[in-house]
Every structure is written in structure tokens, then in C-alpha cells.
N, CA, C and O atoms as a printed pandas DataFrame, in Angstrom:
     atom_number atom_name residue_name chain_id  residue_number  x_coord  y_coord  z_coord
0              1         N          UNK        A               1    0.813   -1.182    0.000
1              2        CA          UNK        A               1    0.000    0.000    0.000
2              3         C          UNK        A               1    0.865    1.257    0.000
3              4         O          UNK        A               1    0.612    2.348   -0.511
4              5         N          UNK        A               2    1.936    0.869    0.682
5              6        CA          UNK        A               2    3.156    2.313    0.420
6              7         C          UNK        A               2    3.725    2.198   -0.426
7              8         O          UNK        A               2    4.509    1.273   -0.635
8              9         N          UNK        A               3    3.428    3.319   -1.308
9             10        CA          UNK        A               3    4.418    3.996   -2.503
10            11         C          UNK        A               3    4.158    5.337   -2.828
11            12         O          UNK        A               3    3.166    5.778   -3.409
12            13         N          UNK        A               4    5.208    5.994   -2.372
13            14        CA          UNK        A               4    5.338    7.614   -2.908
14            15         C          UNK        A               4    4.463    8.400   -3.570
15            16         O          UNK        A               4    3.761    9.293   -3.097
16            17         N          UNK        A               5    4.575    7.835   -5.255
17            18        CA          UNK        A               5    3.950    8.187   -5.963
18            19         C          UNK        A               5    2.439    7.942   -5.604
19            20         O          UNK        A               5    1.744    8.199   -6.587
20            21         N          UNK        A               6    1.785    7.579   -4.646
21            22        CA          UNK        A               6    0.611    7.945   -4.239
22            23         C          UNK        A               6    0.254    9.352   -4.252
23            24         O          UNK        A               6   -0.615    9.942   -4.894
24            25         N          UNK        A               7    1.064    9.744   -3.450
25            26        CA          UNK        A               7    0.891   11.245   -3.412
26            27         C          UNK        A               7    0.561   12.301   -4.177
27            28         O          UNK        A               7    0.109   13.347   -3.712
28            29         N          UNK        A               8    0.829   12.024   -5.756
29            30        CA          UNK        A               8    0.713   12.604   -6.769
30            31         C          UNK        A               8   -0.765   13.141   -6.832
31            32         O          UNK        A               8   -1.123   14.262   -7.192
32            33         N          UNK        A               9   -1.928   11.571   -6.186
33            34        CA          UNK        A               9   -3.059   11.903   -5.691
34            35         C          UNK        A               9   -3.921   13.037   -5.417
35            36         O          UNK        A               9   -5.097   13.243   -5.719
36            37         N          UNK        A              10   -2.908   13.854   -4.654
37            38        CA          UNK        A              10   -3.010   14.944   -3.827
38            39         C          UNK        A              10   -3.951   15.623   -4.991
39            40         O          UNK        A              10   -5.182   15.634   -5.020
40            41         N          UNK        A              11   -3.182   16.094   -5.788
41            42        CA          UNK        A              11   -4.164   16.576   -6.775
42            43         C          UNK        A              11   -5.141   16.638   -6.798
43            44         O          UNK        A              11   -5.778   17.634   -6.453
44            45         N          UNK        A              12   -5.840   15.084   -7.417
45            46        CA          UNK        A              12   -7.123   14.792   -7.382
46            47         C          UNK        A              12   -8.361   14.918   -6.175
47            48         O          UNK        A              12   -9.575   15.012   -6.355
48            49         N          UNK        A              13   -7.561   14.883   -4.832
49            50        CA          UNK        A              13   -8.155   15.686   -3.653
50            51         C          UNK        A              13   -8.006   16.912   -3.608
51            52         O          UNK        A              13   -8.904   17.470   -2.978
52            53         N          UNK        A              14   -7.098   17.690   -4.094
53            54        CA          UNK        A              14   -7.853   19.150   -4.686
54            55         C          UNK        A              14   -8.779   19.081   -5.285
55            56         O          UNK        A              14   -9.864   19.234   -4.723
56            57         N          UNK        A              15   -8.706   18.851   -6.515
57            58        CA          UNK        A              15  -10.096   18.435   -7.544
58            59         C          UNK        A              15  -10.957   18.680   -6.944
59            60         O          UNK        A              15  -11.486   19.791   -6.915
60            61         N          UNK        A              16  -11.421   17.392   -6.120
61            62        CA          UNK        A              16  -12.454   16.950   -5.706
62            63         C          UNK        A              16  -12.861   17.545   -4.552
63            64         O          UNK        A              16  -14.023   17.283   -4.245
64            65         N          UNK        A              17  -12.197   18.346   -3.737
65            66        CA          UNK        A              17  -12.647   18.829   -2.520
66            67         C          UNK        A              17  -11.608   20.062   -2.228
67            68         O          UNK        A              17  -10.617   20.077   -1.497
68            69         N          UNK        A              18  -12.293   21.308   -3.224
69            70        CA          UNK        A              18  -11.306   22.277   -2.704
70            71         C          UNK        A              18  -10.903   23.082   -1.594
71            72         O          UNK        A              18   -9.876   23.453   -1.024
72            73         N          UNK        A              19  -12.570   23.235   -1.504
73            74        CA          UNK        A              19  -12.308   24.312   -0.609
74            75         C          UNK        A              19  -11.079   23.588    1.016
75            76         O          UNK        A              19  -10.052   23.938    1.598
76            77         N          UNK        A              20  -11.980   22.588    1.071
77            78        CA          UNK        A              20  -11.634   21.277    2.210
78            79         C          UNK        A              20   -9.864   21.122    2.542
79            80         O          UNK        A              20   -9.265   21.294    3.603
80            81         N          UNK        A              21   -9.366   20.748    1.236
81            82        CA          UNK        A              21   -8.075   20.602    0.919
82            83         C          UNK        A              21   -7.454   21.239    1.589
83            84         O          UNK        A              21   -6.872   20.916    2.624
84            85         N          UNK        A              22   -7.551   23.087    0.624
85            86        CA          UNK        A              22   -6.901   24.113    1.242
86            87         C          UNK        A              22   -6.409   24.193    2.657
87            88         O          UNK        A              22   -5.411   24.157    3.377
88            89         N          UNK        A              23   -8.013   24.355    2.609
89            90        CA          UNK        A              23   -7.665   24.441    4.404
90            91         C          UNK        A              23   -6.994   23.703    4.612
91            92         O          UNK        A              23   -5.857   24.101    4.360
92            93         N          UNK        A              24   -7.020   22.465    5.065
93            94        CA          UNK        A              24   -5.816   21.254    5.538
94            95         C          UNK        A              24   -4.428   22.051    5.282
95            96         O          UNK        A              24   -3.679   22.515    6.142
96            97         N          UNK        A              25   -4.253   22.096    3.588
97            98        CA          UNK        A              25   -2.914   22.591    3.224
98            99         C          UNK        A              25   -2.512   24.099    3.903
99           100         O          UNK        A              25   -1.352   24.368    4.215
100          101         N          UNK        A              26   -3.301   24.751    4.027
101          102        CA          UNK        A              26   -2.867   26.171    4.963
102          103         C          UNK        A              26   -2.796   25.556    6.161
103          104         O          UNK        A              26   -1.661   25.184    6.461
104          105         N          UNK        A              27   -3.712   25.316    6.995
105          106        CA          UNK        A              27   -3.114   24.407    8.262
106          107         C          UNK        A              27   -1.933   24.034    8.577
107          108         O          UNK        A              27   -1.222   24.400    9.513
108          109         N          UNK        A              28   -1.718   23.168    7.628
109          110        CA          UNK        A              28   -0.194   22.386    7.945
110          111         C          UNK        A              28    0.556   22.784    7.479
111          112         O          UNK        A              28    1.644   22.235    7.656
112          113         N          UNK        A              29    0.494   24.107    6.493
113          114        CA          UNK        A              29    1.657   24.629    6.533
114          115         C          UNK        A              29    1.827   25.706    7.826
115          116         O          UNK        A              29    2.930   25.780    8.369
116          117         N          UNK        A              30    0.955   26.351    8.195
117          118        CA          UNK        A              30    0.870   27.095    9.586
118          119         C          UNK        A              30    1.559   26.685   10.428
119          120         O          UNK        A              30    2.448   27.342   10.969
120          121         N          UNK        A              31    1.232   25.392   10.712
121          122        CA          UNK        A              31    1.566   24.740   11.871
122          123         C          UNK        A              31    3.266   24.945   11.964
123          124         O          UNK        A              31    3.891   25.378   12.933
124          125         N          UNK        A              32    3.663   24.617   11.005
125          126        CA          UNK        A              32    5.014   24.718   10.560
126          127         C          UNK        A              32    5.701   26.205   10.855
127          128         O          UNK        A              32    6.874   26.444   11.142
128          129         N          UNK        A              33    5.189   26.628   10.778
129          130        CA          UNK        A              33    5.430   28.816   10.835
130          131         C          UNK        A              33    5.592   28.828   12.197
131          132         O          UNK        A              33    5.130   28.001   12.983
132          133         N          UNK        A              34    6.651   30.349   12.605
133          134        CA          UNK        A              34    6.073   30.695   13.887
134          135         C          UNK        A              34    7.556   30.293   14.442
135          136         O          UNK        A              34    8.193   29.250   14.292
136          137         N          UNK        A              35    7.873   31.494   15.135
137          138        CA          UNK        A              35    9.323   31.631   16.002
138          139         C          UNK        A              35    9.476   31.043   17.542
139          140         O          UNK        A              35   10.505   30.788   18.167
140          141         N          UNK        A              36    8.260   30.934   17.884
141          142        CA          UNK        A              36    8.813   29.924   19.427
142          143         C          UNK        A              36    9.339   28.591   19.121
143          144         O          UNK        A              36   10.318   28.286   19.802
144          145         N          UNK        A              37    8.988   27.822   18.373
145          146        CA          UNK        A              37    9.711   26.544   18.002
146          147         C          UNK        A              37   10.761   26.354   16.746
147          148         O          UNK        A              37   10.334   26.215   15.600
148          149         N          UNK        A              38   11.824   26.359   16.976
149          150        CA          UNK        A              38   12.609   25.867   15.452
150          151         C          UNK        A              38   11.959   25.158   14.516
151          152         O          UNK        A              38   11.127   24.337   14.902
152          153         N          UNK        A              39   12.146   25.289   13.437
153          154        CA          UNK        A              39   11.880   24.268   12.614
154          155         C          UNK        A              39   12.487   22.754   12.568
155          156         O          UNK        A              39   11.853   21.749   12.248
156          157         N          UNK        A              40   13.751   22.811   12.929
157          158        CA          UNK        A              40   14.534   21.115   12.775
158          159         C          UNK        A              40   13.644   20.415   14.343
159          160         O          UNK        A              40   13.427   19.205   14.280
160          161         N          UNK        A              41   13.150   21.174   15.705
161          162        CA          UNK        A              41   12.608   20.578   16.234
162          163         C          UNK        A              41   10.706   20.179   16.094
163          164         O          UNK        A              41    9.945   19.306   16.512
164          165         N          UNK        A              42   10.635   21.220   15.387
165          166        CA          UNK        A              42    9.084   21.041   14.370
166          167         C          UNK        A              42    8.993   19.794   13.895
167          168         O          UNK        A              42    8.004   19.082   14.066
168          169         N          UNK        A              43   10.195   19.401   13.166
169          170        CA          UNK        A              43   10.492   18.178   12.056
170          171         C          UNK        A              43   10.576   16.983   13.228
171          172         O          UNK        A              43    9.974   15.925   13.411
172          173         N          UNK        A              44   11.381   17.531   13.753
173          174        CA          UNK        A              44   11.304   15.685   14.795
174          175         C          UNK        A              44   10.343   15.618   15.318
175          176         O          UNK        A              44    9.982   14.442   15.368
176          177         N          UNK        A              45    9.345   16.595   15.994
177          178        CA          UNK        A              45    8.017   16.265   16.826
178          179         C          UNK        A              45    7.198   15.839   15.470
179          180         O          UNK        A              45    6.147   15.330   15.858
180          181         N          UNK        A              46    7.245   15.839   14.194
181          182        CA          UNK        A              46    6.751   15.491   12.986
182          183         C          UNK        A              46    6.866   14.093   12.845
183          184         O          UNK        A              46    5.967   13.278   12.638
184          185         N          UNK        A              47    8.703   13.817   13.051
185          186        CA          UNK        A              47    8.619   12.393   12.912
186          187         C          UNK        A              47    7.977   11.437   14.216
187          188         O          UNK        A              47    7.106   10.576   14.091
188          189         N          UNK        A              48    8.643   11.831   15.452
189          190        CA          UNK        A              48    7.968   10.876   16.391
190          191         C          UNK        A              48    6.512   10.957   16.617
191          192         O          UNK        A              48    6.034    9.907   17.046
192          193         N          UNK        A              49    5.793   11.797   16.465
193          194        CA          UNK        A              49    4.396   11.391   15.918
194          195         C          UNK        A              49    3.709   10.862   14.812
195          196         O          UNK        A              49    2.491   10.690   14.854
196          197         N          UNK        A              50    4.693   10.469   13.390
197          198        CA          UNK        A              50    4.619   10.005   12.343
198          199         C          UNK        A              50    5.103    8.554   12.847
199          200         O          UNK        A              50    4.202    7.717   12.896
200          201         N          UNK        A              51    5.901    8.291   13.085
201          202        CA          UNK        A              51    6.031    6.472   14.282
202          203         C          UNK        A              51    5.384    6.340   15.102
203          204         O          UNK        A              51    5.593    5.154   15.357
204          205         N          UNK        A              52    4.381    6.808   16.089
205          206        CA          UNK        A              52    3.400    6.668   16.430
206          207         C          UNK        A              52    2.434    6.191   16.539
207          208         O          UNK        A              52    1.991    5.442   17.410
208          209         N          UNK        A              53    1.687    6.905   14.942
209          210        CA          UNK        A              53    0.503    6.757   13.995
210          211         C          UNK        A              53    1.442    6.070   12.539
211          212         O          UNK        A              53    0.981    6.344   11.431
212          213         N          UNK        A              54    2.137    5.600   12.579
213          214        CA          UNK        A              54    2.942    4.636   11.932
214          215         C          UNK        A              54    2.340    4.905   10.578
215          216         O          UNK        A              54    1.716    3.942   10.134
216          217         N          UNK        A              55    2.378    6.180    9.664
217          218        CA          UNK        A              55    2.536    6.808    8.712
218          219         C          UNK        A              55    3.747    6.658    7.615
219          220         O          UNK        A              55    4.506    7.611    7.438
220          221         N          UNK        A              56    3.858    5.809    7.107
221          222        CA          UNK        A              56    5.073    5.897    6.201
222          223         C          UNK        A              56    5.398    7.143    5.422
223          224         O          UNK        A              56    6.584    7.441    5.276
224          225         N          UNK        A              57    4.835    7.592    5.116
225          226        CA          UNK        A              57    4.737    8.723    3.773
226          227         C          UNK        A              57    5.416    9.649    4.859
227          228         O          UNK        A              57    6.641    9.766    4.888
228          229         N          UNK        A              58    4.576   10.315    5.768
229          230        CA          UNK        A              58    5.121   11.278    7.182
230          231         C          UNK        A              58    6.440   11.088    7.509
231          232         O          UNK        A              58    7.281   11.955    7.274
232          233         N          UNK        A              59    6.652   10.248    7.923
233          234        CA          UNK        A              59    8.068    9.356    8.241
234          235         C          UNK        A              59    8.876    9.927    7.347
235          236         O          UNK        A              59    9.452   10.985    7.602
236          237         N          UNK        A              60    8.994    9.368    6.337
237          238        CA          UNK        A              60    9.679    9.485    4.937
238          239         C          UNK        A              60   10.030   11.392    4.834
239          240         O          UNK        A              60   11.049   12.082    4.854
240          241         N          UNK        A              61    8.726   11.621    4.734
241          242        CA          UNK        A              61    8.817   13.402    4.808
242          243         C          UNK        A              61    9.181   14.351    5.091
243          244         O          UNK        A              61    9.675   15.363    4.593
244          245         N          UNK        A              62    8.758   13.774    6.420
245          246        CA          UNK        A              62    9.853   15.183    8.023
246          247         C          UNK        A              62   11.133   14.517    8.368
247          248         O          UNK        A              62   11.997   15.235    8.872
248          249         N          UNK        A              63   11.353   13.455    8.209
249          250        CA          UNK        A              63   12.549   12.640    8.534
250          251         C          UNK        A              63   13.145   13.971    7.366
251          252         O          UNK        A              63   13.798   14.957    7.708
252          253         N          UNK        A              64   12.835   13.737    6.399
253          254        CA          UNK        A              64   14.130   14.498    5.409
254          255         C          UNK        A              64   13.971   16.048    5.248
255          256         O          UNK        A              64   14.624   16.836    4.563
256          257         N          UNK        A              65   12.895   16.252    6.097
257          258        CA          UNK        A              65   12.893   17.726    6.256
258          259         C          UNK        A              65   13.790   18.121    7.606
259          260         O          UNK        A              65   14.653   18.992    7.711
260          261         N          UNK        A              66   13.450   17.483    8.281
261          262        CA          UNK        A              66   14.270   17.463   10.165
262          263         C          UNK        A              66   15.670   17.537    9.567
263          264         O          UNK        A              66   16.507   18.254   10.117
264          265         N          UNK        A              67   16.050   16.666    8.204
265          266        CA          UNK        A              67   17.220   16.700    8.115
266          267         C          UNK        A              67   17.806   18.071    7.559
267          268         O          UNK        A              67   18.649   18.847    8.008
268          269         N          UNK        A              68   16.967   18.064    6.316
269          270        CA          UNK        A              68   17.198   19.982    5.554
270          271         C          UNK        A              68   17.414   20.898    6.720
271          272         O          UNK        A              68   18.338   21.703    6.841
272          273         N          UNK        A              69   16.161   20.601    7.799
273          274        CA          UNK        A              69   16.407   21.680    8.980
274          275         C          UNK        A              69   17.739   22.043    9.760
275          276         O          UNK        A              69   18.124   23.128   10.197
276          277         N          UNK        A              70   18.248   20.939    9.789
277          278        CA          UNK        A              70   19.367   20.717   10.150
278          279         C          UNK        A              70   19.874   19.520   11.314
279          280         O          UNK        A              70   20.948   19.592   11.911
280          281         N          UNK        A              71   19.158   18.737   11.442
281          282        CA          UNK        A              71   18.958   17.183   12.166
282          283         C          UNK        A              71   20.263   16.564   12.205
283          284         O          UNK        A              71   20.854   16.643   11.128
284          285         N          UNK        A              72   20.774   16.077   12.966
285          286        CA          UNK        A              72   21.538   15.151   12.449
286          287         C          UNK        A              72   21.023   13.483   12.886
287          288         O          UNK        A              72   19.919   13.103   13.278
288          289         N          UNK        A              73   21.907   12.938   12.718
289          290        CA          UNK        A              73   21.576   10.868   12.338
290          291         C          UNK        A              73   21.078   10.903   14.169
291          292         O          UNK        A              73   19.937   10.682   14.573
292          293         N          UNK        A              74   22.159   11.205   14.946
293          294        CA          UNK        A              74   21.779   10.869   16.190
294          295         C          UNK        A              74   20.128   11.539   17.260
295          296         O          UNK        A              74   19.268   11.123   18.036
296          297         N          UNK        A              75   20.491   12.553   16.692
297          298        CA          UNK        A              75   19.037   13.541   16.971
298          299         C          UNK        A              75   17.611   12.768   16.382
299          300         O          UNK        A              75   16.484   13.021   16.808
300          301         N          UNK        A              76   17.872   11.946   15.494
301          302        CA          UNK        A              76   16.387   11.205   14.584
302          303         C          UNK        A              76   16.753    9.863   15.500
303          304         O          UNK        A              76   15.827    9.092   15.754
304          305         N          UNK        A              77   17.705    9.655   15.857
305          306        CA          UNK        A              77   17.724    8.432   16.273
306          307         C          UNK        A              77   17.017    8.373   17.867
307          308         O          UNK        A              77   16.058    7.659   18.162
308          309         N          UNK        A              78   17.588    9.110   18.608
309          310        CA          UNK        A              78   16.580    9.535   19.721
310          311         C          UNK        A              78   15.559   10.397   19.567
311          312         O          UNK        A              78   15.379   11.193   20.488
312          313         N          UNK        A              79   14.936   10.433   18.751
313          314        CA          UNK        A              79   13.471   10.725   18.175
314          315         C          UNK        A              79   12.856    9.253   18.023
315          316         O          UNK        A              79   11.745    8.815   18.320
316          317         N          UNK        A              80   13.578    8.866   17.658
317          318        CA          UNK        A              80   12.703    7.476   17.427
318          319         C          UNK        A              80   12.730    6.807   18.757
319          320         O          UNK        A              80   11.533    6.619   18.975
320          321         N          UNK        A              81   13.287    6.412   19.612
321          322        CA          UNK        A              81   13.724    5.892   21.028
322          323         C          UNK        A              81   12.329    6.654   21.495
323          324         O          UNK        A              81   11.319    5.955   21.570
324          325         N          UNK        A              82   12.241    8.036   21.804
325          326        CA          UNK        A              82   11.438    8.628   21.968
326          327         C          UNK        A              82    9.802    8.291   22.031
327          328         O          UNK        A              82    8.900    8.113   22.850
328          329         N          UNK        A              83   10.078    8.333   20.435
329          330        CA          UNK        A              83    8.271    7.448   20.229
330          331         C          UNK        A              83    7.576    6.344   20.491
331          332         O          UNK        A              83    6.390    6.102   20.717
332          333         N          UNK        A              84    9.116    5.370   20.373
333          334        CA          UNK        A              84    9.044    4.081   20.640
334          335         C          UNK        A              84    8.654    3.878   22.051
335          336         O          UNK        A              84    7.915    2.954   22.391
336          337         N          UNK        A              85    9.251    4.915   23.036
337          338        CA          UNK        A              85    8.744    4.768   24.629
338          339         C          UNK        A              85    7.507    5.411   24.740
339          340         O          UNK        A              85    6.585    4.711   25.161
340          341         N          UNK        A              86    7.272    6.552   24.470
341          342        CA          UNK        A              86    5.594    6.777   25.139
342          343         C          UNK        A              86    4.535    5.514   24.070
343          344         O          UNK        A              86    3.642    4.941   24.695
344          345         N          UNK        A              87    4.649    5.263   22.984
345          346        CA          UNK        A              87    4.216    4.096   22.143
346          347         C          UNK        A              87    4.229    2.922   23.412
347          348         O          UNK        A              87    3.120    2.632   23.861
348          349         N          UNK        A              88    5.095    2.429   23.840
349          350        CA          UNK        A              88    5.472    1.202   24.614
350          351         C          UNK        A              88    4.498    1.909   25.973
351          352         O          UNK        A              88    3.620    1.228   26.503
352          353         N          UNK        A              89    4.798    3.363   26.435
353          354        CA          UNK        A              89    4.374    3.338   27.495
354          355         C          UNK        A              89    2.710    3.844   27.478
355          356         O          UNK        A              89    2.270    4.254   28.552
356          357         N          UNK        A              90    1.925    3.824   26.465
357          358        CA          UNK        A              90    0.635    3.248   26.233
358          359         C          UNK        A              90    0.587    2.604   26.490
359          360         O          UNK        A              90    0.254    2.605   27.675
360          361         N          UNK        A              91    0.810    1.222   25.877
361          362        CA          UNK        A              91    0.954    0.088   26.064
362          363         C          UNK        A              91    0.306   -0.467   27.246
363          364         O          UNK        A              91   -0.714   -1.129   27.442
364          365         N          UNK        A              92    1.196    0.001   27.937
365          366        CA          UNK        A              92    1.840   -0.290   29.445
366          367         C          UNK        A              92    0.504    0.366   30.323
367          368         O          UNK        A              92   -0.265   -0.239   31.070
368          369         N          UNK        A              93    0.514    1.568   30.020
369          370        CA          UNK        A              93   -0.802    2.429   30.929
370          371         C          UNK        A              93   -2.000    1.599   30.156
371          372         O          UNK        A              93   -2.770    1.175   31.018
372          373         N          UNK        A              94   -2.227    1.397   29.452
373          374        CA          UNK        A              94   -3.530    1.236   28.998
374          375         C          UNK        A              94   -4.007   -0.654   29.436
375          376         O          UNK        A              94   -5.069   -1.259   29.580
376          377         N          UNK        A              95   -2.845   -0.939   29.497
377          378        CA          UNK        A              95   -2.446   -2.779   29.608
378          379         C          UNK        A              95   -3.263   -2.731   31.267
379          380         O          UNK        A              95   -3.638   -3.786   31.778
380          381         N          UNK        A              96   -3.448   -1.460   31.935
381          382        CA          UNK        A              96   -3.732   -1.835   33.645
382          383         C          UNK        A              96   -5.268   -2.080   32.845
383          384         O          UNK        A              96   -5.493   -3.287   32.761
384          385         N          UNK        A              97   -5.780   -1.684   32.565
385          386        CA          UNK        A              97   -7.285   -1.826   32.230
386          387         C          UNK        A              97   -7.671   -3.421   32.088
387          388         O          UNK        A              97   -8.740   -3.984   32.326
388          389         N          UNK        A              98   -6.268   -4.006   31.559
389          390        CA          UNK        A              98   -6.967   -5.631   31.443
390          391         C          UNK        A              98   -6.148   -6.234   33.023
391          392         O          UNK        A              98   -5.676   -7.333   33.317
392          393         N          UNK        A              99   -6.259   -5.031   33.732
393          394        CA          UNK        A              99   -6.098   -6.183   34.763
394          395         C          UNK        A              99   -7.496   -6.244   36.086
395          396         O          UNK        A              99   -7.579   -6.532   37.279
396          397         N          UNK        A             100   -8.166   -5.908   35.283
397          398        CA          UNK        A             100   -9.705   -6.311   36.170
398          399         C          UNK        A             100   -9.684   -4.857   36.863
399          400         O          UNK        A             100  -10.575   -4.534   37.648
């Protein structure tokens, strides 16, 4: 089901739903704007919520934007450690519920 060129898509959800789209697309580029947060740390809170919600395309995306931002290997790498623990520590909180 993952392949890139999905995306090309995008388009056709313009097409089909403009006004709708936009918005989204101003949104998320917004989100992105704005001087209290850097951008290279924009990009990693991008990726560890893109492993999360286990998004390939996302992943793929801000991973190489975090990097443009200026990321380096170790900074994505504890981004991922990161997600992987509150991920695990769901898990974990939510796991008391099956214990009666």
C-alpha cells in the first residue's frame, strides 16, 4: 500500500474537494510557521508522531525535512527511542485496564 507516488493523488483531492483541501494545506503549513519553536525541532516532533501513527509517507517526509532543517543521524535516532517509549508506554498504561 506504500508507494510515494501515491501522493501525486493529492491533486485529485484538490479536484475533488477544494475548498476542504486548502484548508488542511494552509493548516499544515501554519503549523510549521512561527518563532517559538525551530523548525529542525518542528520536524522531529513530525517524525515521532509520524512512528506513532505509523505513517510511512510522514516518516519518509519530516525525517528528510528534520534533516534539511538541520537534524543530524543521532538527533532522529533519539526521536525514534522517543516514540518508541511513550508508544510502549501506552501500552503499558492502557495494559492496567486488562487487569480487572
Amino acid at each position: 500500500m506504500y508507494d510515494m507516488s501515491n501522493l501525486a493523488k493529492f491533486n485529485d483531492l484538490e479536484q475533488l474537494a477544494p475548498a476542504a483541501f486548502r484548508s488542511f494545506a494552509t493548516f499544515d503549513q501554519a503549523a510549521f510557521l512561527g518563532p517559538a519553536i525551530p523548525l529542525k525541532y518542528k520536524e522531529l516532533m513530525a517524525v515521532a508522531v509520524a512512528l506513532t501513527t505509523q505513517c510511512p509517507y510522514c516518516i519518509k517526509l519530516h525525517a528528510q525535512r528534520a534533516r534539511e532543517a538541520g537534524a543530524t543521524q543521532p538527533e532522529l535516532a533519539e526521536t525514534v527511542l522517543v516514540a518508541a517509549a511513550l508508544r510502549a508506554g501506552g501500552a503499558v498504561t492502557h495494559g492496567t485496564h486488562a487487569l480487572g
